[in-house]
C-alpha positions as a printed Julia matrix, in Angstrom:
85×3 Matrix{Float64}:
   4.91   -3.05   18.32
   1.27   -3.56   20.17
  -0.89   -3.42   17.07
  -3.95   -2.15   19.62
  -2.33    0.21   21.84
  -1.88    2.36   18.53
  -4.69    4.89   17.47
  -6.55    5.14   14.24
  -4.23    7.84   12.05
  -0.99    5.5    13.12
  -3.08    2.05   12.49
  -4.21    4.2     9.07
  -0.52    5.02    8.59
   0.48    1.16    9.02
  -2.05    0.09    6.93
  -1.67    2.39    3.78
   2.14    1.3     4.07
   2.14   -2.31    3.84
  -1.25   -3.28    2.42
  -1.37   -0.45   -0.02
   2.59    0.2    -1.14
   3.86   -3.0     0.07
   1.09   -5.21   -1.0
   1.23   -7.3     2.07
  -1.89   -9.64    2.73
  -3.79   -9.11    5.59
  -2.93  -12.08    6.82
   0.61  -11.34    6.66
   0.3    -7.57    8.28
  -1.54   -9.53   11.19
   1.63  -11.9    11.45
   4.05   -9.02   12.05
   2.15   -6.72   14.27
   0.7   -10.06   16.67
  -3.55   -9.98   15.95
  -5.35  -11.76   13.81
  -6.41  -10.74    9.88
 -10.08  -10.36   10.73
  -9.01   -7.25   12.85
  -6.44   -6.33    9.81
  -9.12   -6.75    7.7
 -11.65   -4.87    9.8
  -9.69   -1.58   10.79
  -9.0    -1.38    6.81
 -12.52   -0.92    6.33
 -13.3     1.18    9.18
 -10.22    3.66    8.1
 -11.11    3.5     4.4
  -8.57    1.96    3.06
 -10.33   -0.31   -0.15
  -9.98   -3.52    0.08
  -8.92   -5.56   -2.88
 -10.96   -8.35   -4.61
 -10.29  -11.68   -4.31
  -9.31  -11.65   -8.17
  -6.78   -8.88   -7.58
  -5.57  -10.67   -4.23
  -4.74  -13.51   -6.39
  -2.75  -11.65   -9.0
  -0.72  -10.12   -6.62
   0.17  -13.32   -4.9
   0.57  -15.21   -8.18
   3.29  -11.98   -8.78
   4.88  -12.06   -6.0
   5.49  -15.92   -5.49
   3.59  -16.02   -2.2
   1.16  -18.69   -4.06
   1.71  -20.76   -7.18
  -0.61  -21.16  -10.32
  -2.84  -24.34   -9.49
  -2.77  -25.63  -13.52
   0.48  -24.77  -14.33
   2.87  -26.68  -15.76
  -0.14  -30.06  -15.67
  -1.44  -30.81  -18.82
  -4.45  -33.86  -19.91
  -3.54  -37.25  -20.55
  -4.08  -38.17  -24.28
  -6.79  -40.48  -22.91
  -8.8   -37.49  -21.05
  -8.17  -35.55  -24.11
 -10.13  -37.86  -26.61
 -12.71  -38.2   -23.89
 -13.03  -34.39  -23.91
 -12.98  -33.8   -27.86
């Protein structure tokens, strides 16, 4: 599939489909259809489909296993904890 031979209502189609249901990442829709996540991330906006915060981007990755939690599973020292309390 040539992600820019395909006009607006199909890019619109592509886009509600993996970003929206499918929670894809821009990054990742730009992967699969050969561009880059800028011009994702751009023709999103220009067709009106919102674009999630980075909060909710997190979540969603955290969910999904694409990233892991950066504190879990670490804990202090009983040395940094004295030094804290």
């Amino acid at each position: 599939m040539d992600y820019c031979s395909l006009n607006d209502k199909q890019k619109k189609e592509l886009l509600h489909r993996k970003y929206v249901k499918n929670q894809l990442s821009f990054a990742e829709i730009a992967r699969q259809v050969g561009t880059y996540a800028n011009r994702v991330r751009r023709d999103a906006s220009k067709l009106g489909i919102e674009i999630r915060s980075r909060s909710d981007a997190a979540k969603i990755a955290l969910d999904s296993g694409r990233s892991k939690h950066p504190t879990e599973g670490k804990s202090h020292s009983e040395q940094t904890k004295l030094k804290i309390s």
